[in-house]
C-alpha positions in Angstrom: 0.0 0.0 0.0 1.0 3.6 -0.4 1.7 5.5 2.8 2.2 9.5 3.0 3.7 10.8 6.3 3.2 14.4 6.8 4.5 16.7 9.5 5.2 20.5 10.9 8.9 21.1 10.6 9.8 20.3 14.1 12.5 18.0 14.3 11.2 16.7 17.7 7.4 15.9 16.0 9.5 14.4 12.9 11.8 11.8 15.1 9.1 10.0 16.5 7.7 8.8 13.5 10.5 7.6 11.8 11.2 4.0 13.2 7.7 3.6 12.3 8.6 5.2 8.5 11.1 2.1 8.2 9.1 -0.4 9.2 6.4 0.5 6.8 9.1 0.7 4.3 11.2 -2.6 5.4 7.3 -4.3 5.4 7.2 -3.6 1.4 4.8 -0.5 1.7 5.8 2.5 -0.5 6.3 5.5 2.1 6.5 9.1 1.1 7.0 12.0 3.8 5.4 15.2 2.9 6.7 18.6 4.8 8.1 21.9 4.2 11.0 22.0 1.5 13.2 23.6 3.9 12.8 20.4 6.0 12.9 18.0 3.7 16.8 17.3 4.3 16.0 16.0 7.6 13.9 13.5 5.8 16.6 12.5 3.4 18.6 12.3 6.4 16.7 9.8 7.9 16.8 7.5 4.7 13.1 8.4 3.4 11.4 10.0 0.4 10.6 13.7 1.0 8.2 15.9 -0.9 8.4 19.2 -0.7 4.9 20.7 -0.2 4.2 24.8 0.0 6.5 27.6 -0.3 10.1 27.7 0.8 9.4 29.8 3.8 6.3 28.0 5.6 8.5 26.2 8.5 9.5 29.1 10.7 9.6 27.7 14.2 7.0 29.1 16.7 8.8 31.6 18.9 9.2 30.3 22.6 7.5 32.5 24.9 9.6 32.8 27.4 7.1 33.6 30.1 4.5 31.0 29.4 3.4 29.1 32.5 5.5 25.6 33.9 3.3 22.3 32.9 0.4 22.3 29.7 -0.9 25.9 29.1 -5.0 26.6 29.0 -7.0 24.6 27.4 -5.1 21.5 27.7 -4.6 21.7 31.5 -8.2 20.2 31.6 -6.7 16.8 30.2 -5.0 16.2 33.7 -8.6 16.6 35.4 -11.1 16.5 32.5 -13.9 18.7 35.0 -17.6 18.5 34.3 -18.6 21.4 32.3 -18.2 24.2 34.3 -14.9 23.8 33.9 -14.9 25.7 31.0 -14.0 29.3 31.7 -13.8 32.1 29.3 -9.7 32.2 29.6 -9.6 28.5 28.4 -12.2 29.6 25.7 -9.6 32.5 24.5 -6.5 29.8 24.5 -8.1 27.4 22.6 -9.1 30.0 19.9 -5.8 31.2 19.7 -4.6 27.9 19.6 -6.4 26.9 16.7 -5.9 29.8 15.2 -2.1 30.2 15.0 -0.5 26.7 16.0 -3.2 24.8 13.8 -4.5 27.5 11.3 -1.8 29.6 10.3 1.1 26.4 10.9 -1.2 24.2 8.7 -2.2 26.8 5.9 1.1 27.1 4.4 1.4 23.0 3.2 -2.5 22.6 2.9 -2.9 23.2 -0.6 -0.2 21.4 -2.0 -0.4 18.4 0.3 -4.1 17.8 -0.7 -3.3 17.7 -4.3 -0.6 15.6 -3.4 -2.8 13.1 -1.8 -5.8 13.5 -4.6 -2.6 13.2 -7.3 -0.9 10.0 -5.4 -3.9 8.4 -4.1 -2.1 7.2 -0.8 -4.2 4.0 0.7 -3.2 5.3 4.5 -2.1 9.0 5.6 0.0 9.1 8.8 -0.1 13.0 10.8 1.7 13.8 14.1 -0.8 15.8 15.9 -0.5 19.3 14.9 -0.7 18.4 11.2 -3.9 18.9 10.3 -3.2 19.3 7.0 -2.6 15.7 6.7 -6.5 14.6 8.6 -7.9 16.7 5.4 -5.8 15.5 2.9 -6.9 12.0 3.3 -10.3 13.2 3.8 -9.5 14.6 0.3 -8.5 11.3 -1.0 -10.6 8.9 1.0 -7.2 7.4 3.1 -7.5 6.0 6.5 -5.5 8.1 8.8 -4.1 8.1 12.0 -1.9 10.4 14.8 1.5 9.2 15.7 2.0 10.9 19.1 5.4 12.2 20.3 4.5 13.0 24.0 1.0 12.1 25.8 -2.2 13.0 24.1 -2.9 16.0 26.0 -4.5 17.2 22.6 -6.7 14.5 21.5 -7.9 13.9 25.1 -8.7 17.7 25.5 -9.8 18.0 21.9 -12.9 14.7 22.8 -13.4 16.9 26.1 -14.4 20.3 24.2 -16.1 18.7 21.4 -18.8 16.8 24.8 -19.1 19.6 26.7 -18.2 22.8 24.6 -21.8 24.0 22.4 -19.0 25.9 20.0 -16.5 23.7 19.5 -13.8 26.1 17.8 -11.5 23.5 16.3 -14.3 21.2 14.9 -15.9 24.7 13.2 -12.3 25.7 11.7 -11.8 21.9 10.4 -15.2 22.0 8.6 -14.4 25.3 7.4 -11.2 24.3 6.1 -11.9 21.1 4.8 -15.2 22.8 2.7 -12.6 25.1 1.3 -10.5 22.1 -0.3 -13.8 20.1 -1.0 -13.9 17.8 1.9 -16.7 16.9 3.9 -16.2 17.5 7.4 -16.1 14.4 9.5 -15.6 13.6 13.0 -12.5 11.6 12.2 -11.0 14.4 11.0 -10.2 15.9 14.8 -7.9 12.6 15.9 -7.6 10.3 13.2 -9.5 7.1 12.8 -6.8 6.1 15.5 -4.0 7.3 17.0 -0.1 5.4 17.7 0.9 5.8 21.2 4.0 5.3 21.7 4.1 5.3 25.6 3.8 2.5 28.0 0.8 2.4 29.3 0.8 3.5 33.0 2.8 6.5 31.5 0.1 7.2 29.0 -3.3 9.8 28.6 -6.1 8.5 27.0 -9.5 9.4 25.8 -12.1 6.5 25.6 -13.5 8.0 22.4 -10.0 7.3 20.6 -8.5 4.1 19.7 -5.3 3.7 20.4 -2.6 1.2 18.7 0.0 0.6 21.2 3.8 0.7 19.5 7.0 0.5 21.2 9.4 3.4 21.4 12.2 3.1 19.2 14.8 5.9 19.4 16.0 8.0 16.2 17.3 11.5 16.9 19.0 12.0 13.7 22.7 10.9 12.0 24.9 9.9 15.2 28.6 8.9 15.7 29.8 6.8 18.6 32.7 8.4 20.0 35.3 5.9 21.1 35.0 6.6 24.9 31.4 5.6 24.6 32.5 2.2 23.7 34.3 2.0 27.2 33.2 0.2 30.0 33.1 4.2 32.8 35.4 3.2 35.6 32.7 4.7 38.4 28.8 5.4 38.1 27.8 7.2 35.1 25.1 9.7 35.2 23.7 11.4 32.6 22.7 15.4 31.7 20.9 16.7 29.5 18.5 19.5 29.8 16.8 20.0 26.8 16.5 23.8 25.2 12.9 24.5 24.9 11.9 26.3 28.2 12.2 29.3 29.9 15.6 30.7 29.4 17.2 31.5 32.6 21.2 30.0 32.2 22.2 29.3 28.8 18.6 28.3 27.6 18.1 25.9 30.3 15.4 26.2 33.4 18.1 25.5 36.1 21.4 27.0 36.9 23.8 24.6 35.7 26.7 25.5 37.3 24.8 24.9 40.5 23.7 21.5 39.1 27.5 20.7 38.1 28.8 22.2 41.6 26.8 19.7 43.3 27.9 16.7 41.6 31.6 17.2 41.7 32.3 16.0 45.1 30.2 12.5 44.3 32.5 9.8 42.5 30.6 9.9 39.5 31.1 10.7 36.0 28.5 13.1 34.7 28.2 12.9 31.2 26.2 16.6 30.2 25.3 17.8 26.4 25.0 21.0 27.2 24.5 24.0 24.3 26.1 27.1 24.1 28.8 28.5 26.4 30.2 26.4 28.7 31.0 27.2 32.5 34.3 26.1 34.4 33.9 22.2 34.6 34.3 20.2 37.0 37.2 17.2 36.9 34.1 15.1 36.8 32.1 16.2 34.2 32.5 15.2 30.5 30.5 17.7 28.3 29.4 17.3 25.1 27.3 19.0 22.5 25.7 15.8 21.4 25.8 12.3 22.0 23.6 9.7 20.8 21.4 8.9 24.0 20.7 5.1 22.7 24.0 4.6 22.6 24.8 6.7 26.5 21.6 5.1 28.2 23.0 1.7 28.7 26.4 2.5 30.2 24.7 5.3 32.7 23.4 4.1 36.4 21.3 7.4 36.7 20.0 10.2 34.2 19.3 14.0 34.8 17.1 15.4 32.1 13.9 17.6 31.6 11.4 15.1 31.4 10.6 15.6 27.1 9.4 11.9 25.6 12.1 11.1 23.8 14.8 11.6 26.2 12.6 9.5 29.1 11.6 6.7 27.1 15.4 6.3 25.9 16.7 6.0 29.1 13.5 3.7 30.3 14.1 1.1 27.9 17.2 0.5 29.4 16.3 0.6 33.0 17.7 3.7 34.0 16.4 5.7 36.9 16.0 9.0 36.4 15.4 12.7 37.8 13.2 14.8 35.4 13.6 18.7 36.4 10.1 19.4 33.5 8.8 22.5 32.6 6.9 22.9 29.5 3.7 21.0 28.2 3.1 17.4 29.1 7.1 17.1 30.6 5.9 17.3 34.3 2.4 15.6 33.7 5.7 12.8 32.4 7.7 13.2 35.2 5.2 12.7 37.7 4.0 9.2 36.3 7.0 8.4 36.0 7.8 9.4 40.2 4.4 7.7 40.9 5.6 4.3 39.3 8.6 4.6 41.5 11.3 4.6 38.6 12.5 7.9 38.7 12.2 10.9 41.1 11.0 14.7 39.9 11.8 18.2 41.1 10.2 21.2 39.6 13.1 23.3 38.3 12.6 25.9 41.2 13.0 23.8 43.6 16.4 22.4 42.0 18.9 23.7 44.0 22.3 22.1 43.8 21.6 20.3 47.7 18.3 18.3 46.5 20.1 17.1 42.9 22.8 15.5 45.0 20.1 14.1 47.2 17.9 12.9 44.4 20.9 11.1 42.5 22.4 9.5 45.2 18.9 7.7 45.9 18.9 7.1 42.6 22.5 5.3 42.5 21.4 3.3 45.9 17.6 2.8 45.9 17.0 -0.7 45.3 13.2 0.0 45.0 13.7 2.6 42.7 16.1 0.5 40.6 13.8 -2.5 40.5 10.7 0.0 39.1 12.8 1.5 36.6 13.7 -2.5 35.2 10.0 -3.1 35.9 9.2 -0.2 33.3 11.5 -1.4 30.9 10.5 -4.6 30.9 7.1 -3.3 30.2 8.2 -1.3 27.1 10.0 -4.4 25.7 6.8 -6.3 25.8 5.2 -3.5 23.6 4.8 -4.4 20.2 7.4 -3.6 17.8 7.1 -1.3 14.9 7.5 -4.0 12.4 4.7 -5.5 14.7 2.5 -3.2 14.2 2.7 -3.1 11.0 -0.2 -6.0 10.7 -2.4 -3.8 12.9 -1.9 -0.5 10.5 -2.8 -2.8 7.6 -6.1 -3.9 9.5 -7.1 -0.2 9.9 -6.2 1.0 6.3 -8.8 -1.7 4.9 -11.0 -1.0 7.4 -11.5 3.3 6.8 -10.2 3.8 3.4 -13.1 5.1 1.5 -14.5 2.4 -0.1 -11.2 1.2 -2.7 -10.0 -1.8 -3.1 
């Protein structure tokens, strides 16, 4: 069967899909990956078939607003409670409009066009969409192609999405995909707000769900781009090796990152330990027990590291969870805390808001880490757990299933 990925240029939204990719690919499928032409070299990079859809300019990255709230901003906060309807409030009924306006409407517009004539041109059997590519719900409504999400966090959108659409009379996202759909010639259709399913990628005590979705399990496989493994990776680390990395997408206060590394570094030097930290941008004085990094390939790190520092984004946690690591997730933005606090409450990790990360509770919180037998045998639990997941190439079979089942009537 044919299959068209389609994505935002976000590199983040554009890794988690790609083991998936292959294993379409690898199952005999023919898989195409629509997106901006400026991001289409990340595509080729990953070994798949890009095309280019709308102008040159349309992936300009969303500005980070640097005083945006910790956790997920209004509406999606209600997916952590889902209230009865008078939970609603006119703030959450401004966020959502905006919302839909700029991160769906105005992110979407530029590839819309092109990506439902590709779709009408190509006539792909089954159209794959991470969850802020709408464009890709109306193409294959365009086309009649089963669809589906392939989530790169929790679904804090689909499950707030299903909550609006119950309780919400004017449900602003359904009225701007009927809009938009009409003005490509597509029917509106309840499908077209999640997918006729969605791929989750977490394990499931780590997951949010909505019972009005169906959801097709798939285990996390890591891809974060082209990756060397530096010779001392291949070492066996003479003492405990603990990883760092922080992640750059939160509010700035020391070199992009939400704590004060130097404070985090300061902490660790006196353990006998050898931190491993991929930190951006200018470094401070190091300690003799730090080995920084711009980039290393986590898959690779995980497995040599008895403890992980990090803040608490879906790729970085699930990495280090397949291979039994406990971890401390310092979150800030989105669904990272609503993550780190599963995580806690499994007992495989601990989690400390970054305000409360001063350099005395990071020592505490990795040497329980290093010594905590309960915490040790919950994080092997949990990876366990993911290994038991099916594969991509697993699911596979299952995708098939669904394409017969929604495509619009072809053979």
């Amino acid at each position: 069967m044919k299959v068209l990925f389609c994505a935002l240029p976000q590199l983040t939204h554009f890794y988690a899909t790609v083991p998936l990719a292959w294993a379409l690919r690898t199952a005999g499928h023919e898989v195409r990956y629509a997106t901006s032409p400026e991001f289409a070299e990340a595509v080729t990079d990953a070994g798949l078939t890009a095309v280019p859809v709308g102008p040159a300019d349309a992936g300009d990255e969303e500005e980070i607003d640097e005083e945006a709230p910790a956790g997920l901003p209004a509406p999606y906060d209600l997916a952590e409670t889902l209230p009865g309807p008078d939970g609603w409030t006119e703030g959450h009924a401004e966020a959502f409009d905006a919302m839909v306006t700029y991160a769906f409407g105005e992110f979407n517009a530029p590839i819309l066009a092109d990506l439902v004539a590709l779709a009408r041109s190509w006539q792909p059997d089954l159209v794959l969409w991470e969850p802020f590519t709408y464009a890709g719900a109306i193409a294959a409504g365009a086309c009649g192609a089963a669809h589906g999400r392939v989530l790169f966090g929790t679904d804090f959108l689909g499950v707030t999405h299903e909550w609006i659409h119950a309780h919400v009379p004017d449900d602003r996202l359904a009225r701007w995909l009927a809009d938009t759909a009409a003005d490509h010639g597509v029917p509106y259709a309840e499908h077209l707000r999640n997918g006729h399913f969605t791929v989750d990628q977490l394990p499931a005590p780590l997951r949010l769900t909505s019972p009005e979705i169906e959801y097709v399990p798939a285990r996390y496989v890591p891809y974060g781009g082209p990756a060397e493994v530096p010779a001392w990776l291949r070492e066996t680390p003479s003492r405990p090796r603990v990883a760092l990395t922080l992640g750059t997408s939160a509010t700035v206060e020391y070199g992009g990152y939400t704590v004060r590394v130097p404070d985090l570094l300061t902490a660790l030097s006196t353990m006998d330990i050898e931190v491993v930290a991929t930190l951006a941008g200018p470094l401070p004085e190091l300690p003799d027990n730090v080995r920084a990094v711009p980039f290393v390939p986590l898959d690779a790190l995980a497995p040599t590291c008895s403890a992980a520092i990090h803040h608490g984004g879906f790729g970085t946690m699930l990495t280090f969870a397949r291979h039994g690591v406990p971890q401390l997730t310092l979150p800030h933005d989105f669904d990272s805390p609503l993550l780190g606090r599963a995580l806690a409450g499994l007992g495989a990790g601990l989690t400390v808001a970054p305000a409360q990360a001063s350099g005395r509770r990071i020592r505490w919180s990795v040497e329980k880490l290093l010594v905590d037998e309960g915490i040790r045998t919950a994080a092997a639990g949990l990876a366990t757990g993911i290994a038991a997941m099916p594969s991509p190439n697993d699911v596979v079979a299952r995708l098939e299933e669904l394409t017969t089942k929604h495509r619009g009537g072809r053979p």
